[in-house]
C-alpha positions as CSV (number, residue, x, y, z in Angstrom):
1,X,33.4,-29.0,1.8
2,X,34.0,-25.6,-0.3
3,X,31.4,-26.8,-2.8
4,X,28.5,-27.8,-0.4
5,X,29.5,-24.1,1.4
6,X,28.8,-22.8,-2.4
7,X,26.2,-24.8,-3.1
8,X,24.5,-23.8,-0.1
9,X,24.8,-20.0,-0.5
10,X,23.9,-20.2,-4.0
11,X,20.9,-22.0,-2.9
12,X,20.5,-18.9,-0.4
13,X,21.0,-16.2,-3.0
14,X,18.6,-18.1,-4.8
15,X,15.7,-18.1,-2.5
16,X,16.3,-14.5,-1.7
17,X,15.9,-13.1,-5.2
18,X,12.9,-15.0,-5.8
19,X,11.0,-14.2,-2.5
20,X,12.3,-10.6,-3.7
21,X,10.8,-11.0,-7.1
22,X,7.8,-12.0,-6.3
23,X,4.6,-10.9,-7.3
24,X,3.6,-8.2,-4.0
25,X,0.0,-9.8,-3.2
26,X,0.1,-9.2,0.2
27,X,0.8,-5.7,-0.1
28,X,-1.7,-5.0,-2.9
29,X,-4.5,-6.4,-0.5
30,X,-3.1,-4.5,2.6
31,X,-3.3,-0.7,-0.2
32,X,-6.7,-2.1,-1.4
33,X,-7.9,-2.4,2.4
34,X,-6.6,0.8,3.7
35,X,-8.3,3.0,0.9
36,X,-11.6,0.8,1.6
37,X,-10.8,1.9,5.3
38,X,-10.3,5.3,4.1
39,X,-13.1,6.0,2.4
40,X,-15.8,4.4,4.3
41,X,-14.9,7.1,7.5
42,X,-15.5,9.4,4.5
43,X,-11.6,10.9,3.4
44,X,-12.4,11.0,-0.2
45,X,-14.7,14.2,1.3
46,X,-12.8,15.1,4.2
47,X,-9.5,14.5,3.5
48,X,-9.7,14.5,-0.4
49,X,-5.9,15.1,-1.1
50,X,-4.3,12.5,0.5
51,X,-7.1,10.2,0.0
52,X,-6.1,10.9,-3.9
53,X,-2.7,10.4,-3.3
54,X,-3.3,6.9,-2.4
55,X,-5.7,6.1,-5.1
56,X,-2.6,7.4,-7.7
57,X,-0.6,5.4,-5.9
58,X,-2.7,2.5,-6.2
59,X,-3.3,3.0,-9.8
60,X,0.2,3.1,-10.4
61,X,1.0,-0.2,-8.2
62,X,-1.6,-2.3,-10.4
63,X,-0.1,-0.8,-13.4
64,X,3.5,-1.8,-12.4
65,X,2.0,-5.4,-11.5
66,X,0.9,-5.4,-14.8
67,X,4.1,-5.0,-16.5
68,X,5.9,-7.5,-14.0
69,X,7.8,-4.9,-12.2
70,X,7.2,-6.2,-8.7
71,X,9.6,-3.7,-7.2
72,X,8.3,-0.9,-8.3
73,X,4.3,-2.4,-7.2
74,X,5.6,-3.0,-3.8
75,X,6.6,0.1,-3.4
76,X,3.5,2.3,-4.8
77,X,1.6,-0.3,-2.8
78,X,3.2,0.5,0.4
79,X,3.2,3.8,-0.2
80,X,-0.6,4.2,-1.1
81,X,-1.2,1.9,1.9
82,X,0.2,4.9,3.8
83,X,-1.7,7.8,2.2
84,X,-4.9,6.2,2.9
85,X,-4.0,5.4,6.7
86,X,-3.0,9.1,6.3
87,X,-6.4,10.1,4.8
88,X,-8.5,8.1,7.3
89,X,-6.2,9.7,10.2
90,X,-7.1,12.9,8.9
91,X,-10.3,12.3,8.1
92,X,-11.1,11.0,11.4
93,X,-9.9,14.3,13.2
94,X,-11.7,16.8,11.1
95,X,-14.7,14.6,12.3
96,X,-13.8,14.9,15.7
97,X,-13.3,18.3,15.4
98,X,-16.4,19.4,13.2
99,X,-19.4,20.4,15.6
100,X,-22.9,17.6,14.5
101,X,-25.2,19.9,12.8
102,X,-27.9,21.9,14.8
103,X,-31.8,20.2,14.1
104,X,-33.7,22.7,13.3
């Protein structure tokens, strides 16, 4: 019974730190997305510094993929996917805020 209760939670542990270090596709696609987002409501123009930020971040999430450190991508993914949501936010409110241009 004790070594089917180890066997089991080694099996556990096992799963855990392979889910954990994975390669972070999801979140790569969800960054990618939100700076697309970003962008096409215009925040590399309005909102140009945190619309940056998030491309840095980006930058450096496909660089840490590259060099297998899946932690480290998961995080600068995750946080580029919020400095674009950030950027669009902003973005969107300086548009909302900015009077349309008078026609001659």
């Amino acid at each position: 019974m004790k070594l089917r209760n180890f066997l089991m939670f080694l099996c556990a542990t096992t799963a855990l730190v392979t889910a954990c270090a994975t390669a972070p596709v999801q979140e790569m696609s969800n960054a990618r997305q939100a700076l697309d987002a970003a962008k096409s409501v215009g925040a590399d123009q309005h909102a140009p510094s945190s619309y940056q930020q998030a491309e840095t971040l980006l930058k450096k999430a496909e660089q840490d993929l590259a060099d297998h450190d899946y932690t480290g991508a998961r995080e600068n993914a995750d946080a580029a996917r919020d400095a674009a949501i950030k950027a669009r936010t902003e973005s969107q409110q300086k548009a909302a805020t900015t009077p349309a241009p008078v026609a001659p």
